[in-house]
C-alpha positions as a printed NumPy array, in Angstrom:
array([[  0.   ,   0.   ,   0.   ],
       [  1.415,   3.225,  -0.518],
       [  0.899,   6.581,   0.86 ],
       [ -2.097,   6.984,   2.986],
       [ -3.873,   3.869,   2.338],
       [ -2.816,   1.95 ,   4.954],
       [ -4.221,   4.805,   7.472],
       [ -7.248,   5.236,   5.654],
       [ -7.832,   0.901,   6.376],
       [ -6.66 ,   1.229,  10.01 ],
       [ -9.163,   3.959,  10.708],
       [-11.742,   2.139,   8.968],
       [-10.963,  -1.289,  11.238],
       [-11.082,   0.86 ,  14.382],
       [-14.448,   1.73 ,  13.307],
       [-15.675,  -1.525,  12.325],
       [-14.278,  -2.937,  15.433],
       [-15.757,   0.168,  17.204],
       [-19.383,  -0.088,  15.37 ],
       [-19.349,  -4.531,  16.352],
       [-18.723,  -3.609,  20.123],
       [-21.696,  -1.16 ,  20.31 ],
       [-23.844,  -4.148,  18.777],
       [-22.355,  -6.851,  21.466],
       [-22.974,  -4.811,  23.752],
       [-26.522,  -3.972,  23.365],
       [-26.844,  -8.005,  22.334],
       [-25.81 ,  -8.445,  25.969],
       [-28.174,  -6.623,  27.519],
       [-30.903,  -7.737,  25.662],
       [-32.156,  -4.688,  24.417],
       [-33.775,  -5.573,  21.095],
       [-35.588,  -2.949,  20.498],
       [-33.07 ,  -0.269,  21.289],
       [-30.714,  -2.54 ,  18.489],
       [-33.127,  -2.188,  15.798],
       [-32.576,   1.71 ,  15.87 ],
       [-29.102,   1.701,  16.449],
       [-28.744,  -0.553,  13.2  ],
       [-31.122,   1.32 ,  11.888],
       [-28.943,   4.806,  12.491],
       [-25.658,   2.785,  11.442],
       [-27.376,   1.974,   7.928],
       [-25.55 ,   5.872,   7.034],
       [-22.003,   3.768,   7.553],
       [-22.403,   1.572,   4.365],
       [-24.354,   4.036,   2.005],
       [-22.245,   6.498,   3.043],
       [-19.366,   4.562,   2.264],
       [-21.322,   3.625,  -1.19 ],
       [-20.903,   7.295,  -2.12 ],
       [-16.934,   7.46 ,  -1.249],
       [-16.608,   4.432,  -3.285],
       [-18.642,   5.738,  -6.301],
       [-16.933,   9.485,  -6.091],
       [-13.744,   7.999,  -6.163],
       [-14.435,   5.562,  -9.403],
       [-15.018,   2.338,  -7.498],
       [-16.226,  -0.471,  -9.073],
       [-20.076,  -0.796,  -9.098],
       [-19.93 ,  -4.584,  -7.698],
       [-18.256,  -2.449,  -4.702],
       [-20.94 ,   0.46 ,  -4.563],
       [-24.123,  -2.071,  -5.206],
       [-23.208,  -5.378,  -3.754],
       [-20.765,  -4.845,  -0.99 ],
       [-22.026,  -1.671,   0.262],
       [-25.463,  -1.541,  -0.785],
       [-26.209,  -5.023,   0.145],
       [-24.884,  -4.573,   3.475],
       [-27.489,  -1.207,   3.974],
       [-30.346,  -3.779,   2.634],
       [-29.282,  -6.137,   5.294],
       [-29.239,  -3.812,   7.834],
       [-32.586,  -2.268,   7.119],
       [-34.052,  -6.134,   7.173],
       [-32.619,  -6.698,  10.645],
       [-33.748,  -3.504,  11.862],
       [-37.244,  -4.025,  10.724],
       [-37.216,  -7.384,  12.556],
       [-35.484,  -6.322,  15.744],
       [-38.14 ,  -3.138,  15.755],
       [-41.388,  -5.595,  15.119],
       [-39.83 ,  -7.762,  17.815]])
């Protein structure tokens, strides 16, 4: 990796990491309810990173199927934790 790609991933990680705790811990605690709108507020991460991907000439497999499909996931589960 050169220049500042390799601080660009790390950040990213830390967030990911970051974003998996929050989830645990509300898993933990059994708090379904309050999970469904937390995933529901974190579906911004992966359309949000759709959009930095498309800006930057990313490959649409990238913007639809990585990024989008993780937002359509996300919106499922929140539905279903929110009904629940």
């Amino acid at each position: 990796m050169q220049g500042n790609s390799q601080a660009w991933l790390s950040v990213r990680a830390v967030r990911d990491i970051a974003s998996g705790l929050f989830i645990f811990i509300l898993l933990a605690y059994g708090a379904p309810h309050l999970l469904g709108w937390i995933m529901l507020a974190a579906c911004v991460i992966p359309l949000g990173d759709a959009v930095v991907v498309r800006r930057n000439n990313g490959p649409s497999s990238a913007v639809y199927g990585v990024h989008g499909g993780s937002a359509a996931a996300m919106l499922v589960i929140s539905a279903l934790l929110l009904a629940s």
